[in-house]
Structures are given as C-alpha cells and as structure tokens.
N, CA, C, O and CB atoms as a CASP TS submission, in Angstrom:
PFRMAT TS
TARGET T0000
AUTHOR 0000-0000-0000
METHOD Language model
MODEL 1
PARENT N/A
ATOM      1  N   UNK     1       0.846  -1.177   0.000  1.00  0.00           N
ATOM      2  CA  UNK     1       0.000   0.000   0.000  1.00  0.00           C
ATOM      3  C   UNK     1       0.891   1.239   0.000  1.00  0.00           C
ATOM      4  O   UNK     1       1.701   1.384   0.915  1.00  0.00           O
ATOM      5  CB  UNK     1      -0.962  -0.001   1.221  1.00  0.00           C
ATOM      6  N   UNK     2       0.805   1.952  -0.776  1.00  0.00           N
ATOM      7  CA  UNK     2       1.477   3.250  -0.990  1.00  0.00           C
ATOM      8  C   UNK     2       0.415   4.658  -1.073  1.00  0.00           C
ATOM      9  O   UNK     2      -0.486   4.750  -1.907  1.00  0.00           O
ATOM     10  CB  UNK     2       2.319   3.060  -2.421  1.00  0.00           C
ATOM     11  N   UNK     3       0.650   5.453  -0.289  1.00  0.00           N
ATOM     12  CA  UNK     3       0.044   6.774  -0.256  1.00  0.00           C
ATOM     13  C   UNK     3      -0.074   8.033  -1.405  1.00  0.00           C
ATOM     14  O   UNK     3       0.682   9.001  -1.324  1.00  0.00           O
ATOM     15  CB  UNK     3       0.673   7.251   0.737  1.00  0.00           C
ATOM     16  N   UNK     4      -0.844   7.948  -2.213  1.00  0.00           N
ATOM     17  CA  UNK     4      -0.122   9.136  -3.194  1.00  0.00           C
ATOM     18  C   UNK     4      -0.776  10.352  -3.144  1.00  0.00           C
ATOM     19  O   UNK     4      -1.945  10.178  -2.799  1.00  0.00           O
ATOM     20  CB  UNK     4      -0.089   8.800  -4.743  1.00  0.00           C
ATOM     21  N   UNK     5      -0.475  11.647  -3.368  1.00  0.00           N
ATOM     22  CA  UNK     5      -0.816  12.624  -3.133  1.00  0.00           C
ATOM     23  C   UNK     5      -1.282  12.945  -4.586  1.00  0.00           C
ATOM     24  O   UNK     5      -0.477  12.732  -5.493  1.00  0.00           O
ATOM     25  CB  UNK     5       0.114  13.358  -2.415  1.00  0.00           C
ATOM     26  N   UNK     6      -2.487  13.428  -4.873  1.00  0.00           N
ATOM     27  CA  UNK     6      -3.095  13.524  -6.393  1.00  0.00           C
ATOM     28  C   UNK     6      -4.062  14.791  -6.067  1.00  0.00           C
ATOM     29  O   UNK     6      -4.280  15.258  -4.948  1.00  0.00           O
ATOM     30  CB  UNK     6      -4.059  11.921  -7.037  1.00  0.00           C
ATOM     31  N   UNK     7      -4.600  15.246  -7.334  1.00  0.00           N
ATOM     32  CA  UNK     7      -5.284  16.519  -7.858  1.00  0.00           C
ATOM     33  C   UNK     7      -6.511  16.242  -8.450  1.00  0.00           C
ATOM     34  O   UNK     7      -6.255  15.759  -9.553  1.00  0.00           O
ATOM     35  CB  UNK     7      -4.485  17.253  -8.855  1.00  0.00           C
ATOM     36  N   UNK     8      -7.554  16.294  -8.304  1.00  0.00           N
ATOM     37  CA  UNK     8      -8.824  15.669  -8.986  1.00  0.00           C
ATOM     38  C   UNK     8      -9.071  16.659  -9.873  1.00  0.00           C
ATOM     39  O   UNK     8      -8.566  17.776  -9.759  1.00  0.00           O
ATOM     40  CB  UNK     8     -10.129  15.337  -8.070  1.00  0.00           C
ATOM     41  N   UNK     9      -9.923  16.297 -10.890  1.00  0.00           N
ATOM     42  CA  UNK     9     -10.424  17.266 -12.004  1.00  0.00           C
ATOM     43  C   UNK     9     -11.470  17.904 -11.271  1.00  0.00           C
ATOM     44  O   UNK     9     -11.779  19.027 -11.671  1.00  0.00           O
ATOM     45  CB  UNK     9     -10.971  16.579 -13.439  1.00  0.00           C
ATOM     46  N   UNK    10     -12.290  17.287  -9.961  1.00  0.00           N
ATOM     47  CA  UNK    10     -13.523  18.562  -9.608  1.00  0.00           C
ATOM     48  C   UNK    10     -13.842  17.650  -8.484  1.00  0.00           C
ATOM     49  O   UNK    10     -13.697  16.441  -8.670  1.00  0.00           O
ATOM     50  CB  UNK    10     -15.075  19.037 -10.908  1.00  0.00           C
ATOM     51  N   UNK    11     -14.173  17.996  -7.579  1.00  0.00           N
ATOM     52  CA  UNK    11     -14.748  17.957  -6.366  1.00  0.00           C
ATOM     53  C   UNK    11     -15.885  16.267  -6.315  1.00  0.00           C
ATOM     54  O   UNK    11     -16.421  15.535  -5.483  1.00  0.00           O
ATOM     55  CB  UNK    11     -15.655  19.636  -6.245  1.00  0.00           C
ATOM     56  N   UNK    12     -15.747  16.373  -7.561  1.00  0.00           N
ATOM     57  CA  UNK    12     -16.514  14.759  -7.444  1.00  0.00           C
ATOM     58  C   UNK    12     -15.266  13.532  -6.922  1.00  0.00           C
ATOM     59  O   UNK    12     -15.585  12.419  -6.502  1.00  0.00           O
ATOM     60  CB  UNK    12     -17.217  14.188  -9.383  1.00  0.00           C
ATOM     61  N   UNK    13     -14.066  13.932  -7.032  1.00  0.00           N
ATOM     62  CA  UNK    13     -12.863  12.763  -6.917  1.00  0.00           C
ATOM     63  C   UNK    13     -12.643  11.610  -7.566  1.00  0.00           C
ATOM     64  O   UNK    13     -11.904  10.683  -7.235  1.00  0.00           O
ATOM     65  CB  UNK    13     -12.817  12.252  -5.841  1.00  0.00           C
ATOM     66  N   UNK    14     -13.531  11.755  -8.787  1.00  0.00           N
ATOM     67  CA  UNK    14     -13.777  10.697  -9.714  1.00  0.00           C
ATOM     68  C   UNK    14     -12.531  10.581 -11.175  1.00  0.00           C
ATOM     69  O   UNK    14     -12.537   9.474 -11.713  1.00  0.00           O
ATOM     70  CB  UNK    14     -15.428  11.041 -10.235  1.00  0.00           C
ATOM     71  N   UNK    15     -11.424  11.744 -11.848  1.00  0.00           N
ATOM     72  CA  UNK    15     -10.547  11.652 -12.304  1.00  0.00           C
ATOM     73  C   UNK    15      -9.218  12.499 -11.720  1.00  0.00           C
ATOM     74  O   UNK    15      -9.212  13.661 -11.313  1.00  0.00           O
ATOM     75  CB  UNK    15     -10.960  11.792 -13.384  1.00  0.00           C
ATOM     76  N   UNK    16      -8.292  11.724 -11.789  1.00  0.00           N
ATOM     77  CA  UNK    16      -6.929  12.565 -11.342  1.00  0.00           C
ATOM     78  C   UNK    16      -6.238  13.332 -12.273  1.00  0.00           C
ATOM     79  O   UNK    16      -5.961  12.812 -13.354  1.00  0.00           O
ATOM     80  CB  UNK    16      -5.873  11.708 -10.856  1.00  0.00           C
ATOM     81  N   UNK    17      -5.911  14.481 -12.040  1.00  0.00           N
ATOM     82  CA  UNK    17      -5.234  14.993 -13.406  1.00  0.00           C
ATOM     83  C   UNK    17      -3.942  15.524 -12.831  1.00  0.00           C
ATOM     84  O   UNK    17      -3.426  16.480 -13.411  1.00  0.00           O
ATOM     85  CB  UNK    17      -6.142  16.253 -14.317  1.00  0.00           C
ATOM     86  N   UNK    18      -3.542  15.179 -12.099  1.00  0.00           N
ATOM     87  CA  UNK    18      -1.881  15.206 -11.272  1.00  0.00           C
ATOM     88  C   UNK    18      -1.190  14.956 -10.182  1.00  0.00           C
ATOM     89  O   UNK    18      -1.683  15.172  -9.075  1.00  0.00           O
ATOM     90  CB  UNK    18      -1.448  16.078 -11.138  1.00  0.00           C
ATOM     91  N   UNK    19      -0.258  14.587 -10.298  1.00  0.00           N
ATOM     92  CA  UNK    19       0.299  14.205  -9.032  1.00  0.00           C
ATOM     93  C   UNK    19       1.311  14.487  -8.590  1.00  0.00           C
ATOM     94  O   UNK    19       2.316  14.683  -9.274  1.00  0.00           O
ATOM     95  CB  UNK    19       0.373  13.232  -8.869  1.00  0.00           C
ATOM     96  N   UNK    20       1.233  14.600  -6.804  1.00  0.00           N
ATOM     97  CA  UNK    20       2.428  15.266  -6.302  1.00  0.00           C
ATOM     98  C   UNK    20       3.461  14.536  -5.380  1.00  0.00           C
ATOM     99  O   UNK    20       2.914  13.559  -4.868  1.00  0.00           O
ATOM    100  CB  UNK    20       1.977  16.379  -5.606  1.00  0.00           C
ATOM    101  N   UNK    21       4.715  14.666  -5.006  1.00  0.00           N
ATOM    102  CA  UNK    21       5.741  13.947  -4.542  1.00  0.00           C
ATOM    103  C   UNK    21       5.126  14.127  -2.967  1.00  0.00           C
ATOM    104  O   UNK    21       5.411  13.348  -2.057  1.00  0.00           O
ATOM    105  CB  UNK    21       7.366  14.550  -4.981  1.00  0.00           C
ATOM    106  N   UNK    22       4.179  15.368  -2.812  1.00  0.00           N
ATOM    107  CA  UNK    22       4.271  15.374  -0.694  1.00  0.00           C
ATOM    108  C   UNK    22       2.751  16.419  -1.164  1.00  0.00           C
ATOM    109  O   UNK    22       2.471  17.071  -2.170  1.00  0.00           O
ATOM    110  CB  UNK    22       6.437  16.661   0.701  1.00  0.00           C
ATOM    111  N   UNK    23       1.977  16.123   0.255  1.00  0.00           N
ATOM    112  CA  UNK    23       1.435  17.191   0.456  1.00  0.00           C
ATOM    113  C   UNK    23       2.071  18.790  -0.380  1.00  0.00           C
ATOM    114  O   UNK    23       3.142  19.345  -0.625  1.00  0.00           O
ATOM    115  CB  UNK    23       1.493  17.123   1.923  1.00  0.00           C
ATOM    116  N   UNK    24       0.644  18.991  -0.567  1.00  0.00           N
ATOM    117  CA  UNK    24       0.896  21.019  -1.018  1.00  0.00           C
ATOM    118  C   UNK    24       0.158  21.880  -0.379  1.00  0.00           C
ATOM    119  O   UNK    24      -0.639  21.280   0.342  1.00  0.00           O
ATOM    120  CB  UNK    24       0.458  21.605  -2.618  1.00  0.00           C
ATOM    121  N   UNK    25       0.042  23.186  -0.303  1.00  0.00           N
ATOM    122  CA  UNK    25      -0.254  24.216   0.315  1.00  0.00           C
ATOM    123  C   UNK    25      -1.915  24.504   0.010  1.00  0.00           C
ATOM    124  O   UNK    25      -2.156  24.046  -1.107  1.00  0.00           O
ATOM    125  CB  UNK    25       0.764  25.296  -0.117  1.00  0.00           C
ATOM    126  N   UNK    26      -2.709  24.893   0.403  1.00  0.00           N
ATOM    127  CA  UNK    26      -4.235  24.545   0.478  1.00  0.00           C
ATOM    128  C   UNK    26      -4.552  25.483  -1.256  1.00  0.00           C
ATOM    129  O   UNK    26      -5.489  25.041  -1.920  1.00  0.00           O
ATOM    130  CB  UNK    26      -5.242  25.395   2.356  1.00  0.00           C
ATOM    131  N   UNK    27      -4.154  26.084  -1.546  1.00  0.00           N
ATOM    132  CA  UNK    27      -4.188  26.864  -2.749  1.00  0.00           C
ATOM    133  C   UNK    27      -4.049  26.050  -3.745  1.00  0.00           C
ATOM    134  O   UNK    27      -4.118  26.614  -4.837  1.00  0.00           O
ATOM    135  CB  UNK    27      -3.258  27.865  -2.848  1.00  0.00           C
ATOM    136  N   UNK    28      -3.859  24.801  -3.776  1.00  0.00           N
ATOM    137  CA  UNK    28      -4.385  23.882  -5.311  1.00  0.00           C
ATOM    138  C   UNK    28      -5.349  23.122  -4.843  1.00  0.00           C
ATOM    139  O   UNK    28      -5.189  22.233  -4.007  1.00  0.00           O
ATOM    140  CB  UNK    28      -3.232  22.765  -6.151  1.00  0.00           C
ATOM    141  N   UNK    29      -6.697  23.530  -5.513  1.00  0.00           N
ATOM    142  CA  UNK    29      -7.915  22.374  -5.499  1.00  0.00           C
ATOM    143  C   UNK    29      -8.213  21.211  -5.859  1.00  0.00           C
ATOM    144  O   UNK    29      -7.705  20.633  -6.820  1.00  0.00           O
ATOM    145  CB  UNK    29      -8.697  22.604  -5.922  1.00  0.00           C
ATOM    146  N   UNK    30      -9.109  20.738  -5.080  1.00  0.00           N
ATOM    147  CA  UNK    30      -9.270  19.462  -5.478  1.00  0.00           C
ATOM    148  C   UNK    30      -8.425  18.514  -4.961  1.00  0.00           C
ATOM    149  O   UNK    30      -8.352  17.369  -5.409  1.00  0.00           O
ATOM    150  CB  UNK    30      -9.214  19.397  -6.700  1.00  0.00           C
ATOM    151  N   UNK    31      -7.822  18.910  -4.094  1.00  0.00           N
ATOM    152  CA  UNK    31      -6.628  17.803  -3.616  1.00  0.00           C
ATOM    153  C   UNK    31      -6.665  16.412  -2.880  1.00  0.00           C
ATOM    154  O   UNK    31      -7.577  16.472  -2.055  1.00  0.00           O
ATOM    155  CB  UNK    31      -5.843  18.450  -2.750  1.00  0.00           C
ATOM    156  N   UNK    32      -6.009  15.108  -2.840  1.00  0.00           N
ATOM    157  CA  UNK    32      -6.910  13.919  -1.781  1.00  0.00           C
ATOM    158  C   UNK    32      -5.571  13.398  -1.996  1.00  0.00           C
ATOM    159  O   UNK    32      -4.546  13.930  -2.423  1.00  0.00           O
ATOM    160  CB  UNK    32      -8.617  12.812  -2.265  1.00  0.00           C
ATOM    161  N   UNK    33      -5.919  11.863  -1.471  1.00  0.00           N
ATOM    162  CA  UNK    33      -4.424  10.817  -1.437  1.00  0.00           C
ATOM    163  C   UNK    33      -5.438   9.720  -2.135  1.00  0.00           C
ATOM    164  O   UNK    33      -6.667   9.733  -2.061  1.00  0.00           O
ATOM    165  CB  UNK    33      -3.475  10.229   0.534  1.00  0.00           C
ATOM    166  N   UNK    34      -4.869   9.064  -2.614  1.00  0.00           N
ATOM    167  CA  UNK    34      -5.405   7.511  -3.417  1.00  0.00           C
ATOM    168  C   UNK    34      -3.860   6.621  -3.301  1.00  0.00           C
ATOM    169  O   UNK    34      -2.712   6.973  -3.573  1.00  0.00           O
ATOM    170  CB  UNK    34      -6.024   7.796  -5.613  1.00  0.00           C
ATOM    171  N   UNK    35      -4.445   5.280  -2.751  1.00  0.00           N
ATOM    172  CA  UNK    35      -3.643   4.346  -2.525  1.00  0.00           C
ATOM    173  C   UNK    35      -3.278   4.068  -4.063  1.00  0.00           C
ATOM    174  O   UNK    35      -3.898   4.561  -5.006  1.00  0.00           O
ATOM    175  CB  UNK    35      -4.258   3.199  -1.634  1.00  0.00           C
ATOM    176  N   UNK    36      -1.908   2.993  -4.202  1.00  0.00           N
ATOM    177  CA  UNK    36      -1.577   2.668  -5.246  1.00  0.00           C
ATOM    178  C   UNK    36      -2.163   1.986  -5.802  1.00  0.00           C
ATOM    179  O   UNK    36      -1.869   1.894  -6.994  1.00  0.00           O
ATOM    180  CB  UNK    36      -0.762   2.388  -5.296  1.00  0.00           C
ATOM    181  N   UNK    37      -3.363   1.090  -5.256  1.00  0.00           N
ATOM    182  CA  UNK    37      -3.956  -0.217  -5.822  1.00  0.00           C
ATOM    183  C   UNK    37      -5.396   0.765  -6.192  1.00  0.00           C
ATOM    184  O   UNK    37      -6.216   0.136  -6.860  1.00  0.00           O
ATOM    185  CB  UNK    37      -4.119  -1.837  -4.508  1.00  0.00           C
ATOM    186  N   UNK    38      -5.710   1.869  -5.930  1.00  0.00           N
ATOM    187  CA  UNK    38      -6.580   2.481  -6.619  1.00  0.00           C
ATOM    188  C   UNK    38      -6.674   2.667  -8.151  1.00  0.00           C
ATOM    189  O   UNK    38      -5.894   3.234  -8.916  1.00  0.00           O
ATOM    190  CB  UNK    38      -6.553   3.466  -6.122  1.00  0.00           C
ATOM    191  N   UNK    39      -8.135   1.878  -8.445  1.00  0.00           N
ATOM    192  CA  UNK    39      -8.414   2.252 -10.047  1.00  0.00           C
ATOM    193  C   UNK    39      -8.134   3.569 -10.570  1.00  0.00           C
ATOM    194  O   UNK    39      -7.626   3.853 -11.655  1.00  0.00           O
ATOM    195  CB  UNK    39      -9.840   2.099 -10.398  1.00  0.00           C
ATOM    196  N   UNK    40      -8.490   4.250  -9.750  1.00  0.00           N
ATOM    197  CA  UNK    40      -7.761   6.110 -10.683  1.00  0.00           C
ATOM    198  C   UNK    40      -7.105   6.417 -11.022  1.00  0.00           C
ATOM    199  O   UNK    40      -6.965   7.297 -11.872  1.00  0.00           O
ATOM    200  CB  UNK    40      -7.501   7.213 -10.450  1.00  0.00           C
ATOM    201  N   UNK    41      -5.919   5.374 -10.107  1.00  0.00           N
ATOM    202  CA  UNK    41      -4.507   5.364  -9.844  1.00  0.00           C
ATOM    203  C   UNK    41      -4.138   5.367 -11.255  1.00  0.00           C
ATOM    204  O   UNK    41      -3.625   6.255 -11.937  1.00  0.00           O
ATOM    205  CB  UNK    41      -3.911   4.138  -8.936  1.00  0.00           C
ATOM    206  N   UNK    42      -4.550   4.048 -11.580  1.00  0.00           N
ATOM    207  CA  UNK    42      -4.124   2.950 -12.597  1.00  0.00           C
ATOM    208  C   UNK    42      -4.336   3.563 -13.980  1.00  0.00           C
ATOM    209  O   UNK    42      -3.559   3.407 -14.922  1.00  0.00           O
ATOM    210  CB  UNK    42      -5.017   1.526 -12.443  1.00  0.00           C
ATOM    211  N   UNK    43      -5.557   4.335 -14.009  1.00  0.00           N
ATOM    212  CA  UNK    43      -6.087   4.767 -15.100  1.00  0.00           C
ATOM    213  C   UNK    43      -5.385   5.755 -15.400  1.00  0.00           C
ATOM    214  O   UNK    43      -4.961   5.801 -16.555  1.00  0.00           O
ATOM    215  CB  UNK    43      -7.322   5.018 -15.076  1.00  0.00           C
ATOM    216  N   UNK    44      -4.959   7.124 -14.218  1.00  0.00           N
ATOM    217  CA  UNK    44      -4.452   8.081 -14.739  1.00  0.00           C
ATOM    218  C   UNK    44      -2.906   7.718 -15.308  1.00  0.00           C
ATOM    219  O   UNK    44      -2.284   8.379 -16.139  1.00  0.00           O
ATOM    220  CB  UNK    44      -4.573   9.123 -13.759  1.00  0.00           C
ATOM    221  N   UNK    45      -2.466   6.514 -14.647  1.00  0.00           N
ATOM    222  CA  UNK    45      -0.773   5.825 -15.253  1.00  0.00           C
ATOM    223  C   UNK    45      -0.669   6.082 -16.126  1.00  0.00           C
ATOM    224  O   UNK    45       0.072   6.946 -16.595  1.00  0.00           O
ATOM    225  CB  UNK    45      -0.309   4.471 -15.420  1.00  0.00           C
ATOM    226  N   UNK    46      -1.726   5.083 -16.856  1.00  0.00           N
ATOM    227  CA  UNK    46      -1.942   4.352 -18.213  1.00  0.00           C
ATOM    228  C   UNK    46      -2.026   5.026 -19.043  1.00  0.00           C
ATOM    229  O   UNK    46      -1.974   4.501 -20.156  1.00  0.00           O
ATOM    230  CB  UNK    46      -2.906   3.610 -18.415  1.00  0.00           C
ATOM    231  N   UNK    47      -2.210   6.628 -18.962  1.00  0.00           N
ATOM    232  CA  UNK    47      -2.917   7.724 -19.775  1.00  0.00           C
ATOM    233  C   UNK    47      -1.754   8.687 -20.266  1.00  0.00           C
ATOM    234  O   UNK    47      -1.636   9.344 -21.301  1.00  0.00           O
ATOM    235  CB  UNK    47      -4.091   8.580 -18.831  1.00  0.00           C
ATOM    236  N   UNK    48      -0.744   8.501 -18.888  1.00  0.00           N
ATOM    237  CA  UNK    48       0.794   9.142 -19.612  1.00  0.00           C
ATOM    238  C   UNK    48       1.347   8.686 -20.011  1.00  0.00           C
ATOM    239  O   UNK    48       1.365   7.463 -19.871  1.00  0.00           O
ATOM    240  CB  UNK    48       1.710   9.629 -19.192  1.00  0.00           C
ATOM    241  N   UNK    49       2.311   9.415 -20.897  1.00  0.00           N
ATOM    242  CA  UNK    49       3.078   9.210 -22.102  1.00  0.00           C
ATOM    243  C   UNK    49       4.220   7.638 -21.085  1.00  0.00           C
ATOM    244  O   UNK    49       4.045   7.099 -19.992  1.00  0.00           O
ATOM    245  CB  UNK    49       4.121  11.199 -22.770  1.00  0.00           C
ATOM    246  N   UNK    50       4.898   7.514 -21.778  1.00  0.00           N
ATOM    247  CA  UNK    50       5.782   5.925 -21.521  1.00  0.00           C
ATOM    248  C   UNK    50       6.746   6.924 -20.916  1.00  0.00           C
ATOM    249  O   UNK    50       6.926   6.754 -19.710  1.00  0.00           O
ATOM    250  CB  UNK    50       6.474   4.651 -23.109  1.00  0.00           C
ATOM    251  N   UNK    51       7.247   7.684 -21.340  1.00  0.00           N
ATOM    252  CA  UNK    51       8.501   8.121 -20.604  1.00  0.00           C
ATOM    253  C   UNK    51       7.587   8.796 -19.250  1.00  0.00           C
ATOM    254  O   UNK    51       7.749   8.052 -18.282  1.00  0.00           O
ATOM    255  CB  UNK    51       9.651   9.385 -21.645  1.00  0.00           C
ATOM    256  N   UNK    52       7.084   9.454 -19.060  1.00  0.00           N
ATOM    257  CA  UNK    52       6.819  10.045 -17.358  1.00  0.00           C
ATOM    258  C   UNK    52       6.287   8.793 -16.722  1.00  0.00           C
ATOM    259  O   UNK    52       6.385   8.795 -15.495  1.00  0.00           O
ATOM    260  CB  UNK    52       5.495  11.486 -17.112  1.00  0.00           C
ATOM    261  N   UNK    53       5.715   7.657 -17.293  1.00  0.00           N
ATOM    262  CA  UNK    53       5.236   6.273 -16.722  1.00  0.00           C
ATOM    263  C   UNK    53       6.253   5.882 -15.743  1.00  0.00           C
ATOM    264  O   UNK    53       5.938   5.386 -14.661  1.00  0.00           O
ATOM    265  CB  UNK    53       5.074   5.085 -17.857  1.00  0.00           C
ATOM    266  N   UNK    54       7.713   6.136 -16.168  1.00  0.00           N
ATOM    267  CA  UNK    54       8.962   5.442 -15.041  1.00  0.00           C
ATOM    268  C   UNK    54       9.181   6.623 -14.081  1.00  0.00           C
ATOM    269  O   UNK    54       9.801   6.610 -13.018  1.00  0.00           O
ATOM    270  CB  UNK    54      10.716   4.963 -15.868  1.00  0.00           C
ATOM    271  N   UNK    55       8.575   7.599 -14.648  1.00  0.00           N
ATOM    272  CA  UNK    55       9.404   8.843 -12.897  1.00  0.00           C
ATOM    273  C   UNK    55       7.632   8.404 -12.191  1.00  0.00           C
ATOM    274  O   UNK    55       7.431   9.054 -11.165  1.00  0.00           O
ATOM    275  CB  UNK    55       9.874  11.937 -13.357  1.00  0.00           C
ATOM    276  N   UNK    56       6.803   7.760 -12.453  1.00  0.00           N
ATOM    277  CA  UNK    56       5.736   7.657 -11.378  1.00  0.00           C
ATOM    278  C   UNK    56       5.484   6.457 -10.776  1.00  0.00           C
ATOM    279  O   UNK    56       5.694   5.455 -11.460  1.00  0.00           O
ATOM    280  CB  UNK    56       4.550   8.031 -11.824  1.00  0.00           C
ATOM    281  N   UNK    57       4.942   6.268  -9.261  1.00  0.00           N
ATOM    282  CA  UNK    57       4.864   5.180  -8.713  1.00  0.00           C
ATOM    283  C   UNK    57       4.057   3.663  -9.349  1.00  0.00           C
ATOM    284  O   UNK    57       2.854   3.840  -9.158  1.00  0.00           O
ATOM    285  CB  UNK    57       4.368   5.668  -7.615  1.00  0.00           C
ATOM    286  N   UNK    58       4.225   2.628  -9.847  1.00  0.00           N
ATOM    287  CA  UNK    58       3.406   1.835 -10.363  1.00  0.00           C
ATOM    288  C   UNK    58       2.118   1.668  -9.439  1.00  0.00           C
ATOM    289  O   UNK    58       1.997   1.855  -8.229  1.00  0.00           O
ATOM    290  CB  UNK    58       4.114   0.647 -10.639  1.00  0.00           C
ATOM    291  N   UNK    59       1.108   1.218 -10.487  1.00  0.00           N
ATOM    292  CA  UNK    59      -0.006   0.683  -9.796  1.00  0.00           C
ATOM    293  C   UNK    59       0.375  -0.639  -9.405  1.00  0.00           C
ATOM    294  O   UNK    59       1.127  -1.426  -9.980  1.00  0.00           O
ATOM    295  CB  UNK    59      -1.255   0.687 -10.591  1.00  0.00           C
ATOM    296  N   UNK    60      -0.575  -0.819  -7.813  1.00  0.00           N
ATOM    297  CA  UNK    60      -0.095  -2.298  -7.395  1.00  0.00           C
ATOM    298  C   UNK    60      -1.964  -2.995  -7.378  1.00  0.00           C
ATOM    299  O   UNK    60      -3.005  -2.444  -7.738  1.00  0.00           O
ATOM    300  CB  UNK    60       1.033  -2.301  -5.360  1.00  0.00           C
ATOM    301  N   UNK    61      -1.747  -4.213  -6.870  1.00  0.00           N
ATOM    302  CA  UNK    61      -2.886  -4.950  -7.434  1.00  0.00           C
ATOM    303  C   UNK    61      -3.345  -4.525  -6.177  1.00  0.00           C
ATOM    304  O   UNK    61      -2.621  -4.449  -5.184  1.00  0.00           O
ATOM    305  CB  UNK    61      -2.884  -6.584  -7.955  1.00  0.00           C
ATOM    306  N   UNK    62      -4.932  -4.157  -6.219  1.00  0.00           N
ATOM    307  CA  UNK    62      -5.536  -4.336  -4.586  1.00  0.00           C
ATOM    308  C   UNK    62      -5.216  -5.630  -3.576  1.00  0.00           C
ATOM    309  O   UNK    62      -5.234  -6.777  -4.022  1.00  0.00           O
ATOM    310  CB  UNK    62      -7.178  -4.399  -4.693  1.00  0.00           C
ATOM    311  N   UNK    63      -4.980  -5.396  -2.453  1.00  0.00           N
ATOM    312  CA  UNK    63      -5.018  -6.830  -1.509  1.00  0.00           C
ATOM    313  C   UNK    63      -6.119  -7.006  -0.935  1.00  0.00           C
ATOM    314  O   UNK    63      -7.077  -6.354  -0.521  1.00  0.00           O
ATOM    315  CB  UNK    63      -4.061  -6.955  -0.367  1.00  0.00           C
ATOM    316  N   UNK    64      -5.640  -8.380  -1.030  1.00  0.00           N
ATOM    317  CA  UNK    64      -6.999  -9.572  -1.157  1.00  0.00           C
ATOM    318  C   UNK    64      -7.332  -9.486   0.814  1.00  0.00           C
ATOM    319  O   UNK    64      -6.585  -9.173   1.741  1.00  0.00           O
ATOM    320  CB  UNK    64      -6.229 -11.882  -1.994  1.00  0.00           C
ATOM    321  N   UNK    65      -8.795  -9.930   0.775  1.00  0.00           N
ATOM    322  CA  UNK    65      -9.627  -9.460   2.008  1.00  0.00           C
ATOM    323  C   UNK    65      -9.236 -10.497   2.800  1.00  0.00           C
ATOM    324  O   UNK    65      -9.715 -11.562   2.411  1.00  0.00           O
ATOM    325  CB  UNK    65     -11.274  -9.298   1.884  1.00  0.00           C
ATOM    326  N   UNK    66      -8.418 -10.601   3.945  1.00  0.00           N
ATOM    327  CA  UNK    66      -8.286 -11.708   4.787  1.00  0.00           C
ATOM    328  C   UNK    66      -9.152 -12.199   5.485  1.00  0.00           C
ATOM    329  O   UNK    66      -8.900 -13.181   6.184  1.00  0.00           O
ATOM    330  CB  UNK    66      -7.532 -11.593   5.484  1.00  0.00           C
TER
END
C-alpha cells in the first residue's frame, strides 16, 4: 500500500489529473491521497506518455480481504 498525493479534475474525486511527490499548500484544489492499488490510480498511469510512466509510482494490485 502506498500513499499518493493527487489533484482531482472537480470535487466529485472521480478523475486525477496530477500528481504530487508530498502534500501542497491549500491553494491547489481538489486535492486527496489515493492508494496505489486504486483504479484512478491505474487509469491516470496508463494515460501518460511511456517516458513520465517510469518517474511515477506503479499501480499495485488491490489486496486480497483476509
């Protein structure tokens, strides 16, 4: 499980449109954390180019419910 710090497109929290290395200052909206095994996660990966794909954290598979 990894913590990521991300930017939603609008207050619904339904697409990510960036992501940040740490917490930021309350002046960028839309802001939340989504685990790595999050579908948004995965989707917003998949959506950048191949080269910024390696400076960002991979998606990991959700873990399974003990």
């Amino acid at each position: 499980m990894t913590l990521l710090y991300v930017q939603f497109a609008d207050d619904s929290d339904e697409v990510i449109i960036s992501y940040f290395g740490g917490p930021q200052p309350d002046n960028w909206t839309n802001q939340g954390t989504v685990d790595s095994s999050d579908p948004r996660w995965s989707t917003y990966f998949y959506t950048q180019p191949l080269f910024f794909q390696q400076m960002l954290p991979q998606p990991t598979e959700p873990e399974a419910a003990a």
